[in-house]
Every structure is written in C-alpha cells, then in structure tokens.
C-alpha positions in Angstrom: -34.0 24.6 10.9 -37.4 22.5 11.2 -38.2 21.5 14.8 -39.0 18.1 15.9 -40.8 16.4 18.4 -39.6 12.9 19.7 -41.5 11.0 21.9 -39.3 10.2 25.5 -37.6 6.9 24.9 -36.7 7.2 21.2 -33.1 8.0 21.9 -31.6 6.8 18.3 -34.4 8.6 16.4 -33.4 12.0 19.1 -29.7 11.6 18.5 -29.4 10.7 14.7 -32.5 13.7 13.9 -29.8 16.0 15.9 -26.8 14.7 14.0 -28.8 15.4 10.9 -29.0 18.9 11.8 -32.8 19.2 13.2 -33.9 21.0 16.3 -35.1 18.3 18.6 -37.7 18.1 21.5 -38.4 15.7 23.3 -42.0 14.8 24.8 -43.3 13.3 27.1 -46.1 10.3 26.2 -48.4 11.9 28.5 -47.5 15.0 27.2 -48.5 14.6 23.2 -51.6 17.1 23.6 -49.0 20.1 24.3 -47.0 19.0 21.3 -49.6 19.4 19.2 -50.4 22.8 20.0 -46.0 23.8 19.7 -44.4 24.8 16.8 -43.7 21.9 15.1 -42.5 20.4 11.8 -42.9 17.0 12.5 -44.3 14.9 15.5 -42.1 11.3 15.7 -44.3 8.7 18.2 -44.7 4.8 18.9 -47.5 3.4 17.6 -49.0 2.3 20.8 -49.3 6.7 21.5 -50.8 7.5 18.0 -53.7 6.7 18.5 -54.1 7.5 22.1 -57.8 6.9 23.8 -59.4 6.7 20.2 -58.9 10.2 19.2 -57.4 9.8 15.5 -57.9 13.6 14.5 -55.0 15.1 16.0 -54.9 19.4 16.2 -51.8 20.0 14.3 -50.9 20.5 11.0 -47.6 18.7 11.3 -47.1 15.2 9.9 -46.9 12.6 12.8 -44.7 10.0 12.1 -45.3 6.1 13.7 -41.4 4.9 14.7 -42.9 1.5 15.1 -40.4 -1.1 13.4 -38.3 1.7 11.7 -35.1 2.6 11.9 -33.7 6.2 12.8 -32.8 6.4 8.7 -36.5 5.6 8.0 -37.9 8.2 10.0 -35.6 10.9 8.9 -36.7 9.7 5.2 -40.4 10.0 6.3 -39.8 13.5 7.5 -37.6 14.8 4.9 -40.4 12.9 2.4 -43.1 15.4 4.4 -41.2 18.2 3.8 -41.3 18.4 -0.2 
C-alpha cells in the first residue's frame, strides 16, 4: 500500500486518496521538512508551500504533487501517473 502525505487542510484529496485504498498522512505546513525525510510515496501540497522560502530542491525522492486548482481525481491521476 503506497503511503501518502497530504498537507493539513486538503480534506477531499485525504478522504478520496483513503477511499482509493492509500495510506494517508497528514502534515502539517510547517511540518513539510519532516515529510521529506518519512517514508513516502508521494508528497500532495498547495502551491503557495512548494516552494517554501526559495528552497526548490526538496530531499526526497518522492514526487511532490501541487493540489493547486485540481481536483481530488486529478491528484490521484498524478500519483498513480508517478507510480508507473
């Protein structure tokens, strides 16, 4: 089961990931820097967080996924899209 992390506030995205059958964490926005060093498969934030004070390089191999204007369905394609 992949494991992903949801960014607090994304309630849809949490809820229809779950549905879909993924393990689902929520983080905190001030807490992005631990995500990146977890487990993850995939990293789900708002744009406004991805790029967070300038630092573009982020310390995880997991895709990180901008929710910004998309719906749950077009995240969960993204993921499943980084998954093949």
């Amino acid at each position: 089961m992949q494991k992903i992390a949801v960014q607090r506030g994304l309630t849809p995205v949490q809820e229809y990931l779950t549905d879909r059958g993924y393990e689902v964490e929520v983080v905190d926005f001030d807490a992005f820097s631990k995500a990146q060093s977890e487990e993850y498969d995939a990293i789900v934030l708002t744009g406004m967080s991805n790029n967070f004070l300038g630092m573009e390089d982020t310390a995880t191999d997991a895709p990180v996924i901008d929710a910004t204007g998309m719906t749950p369905e077009e995240i969960c394609e993204q993921i499943e899209q980084a998954f093949l």
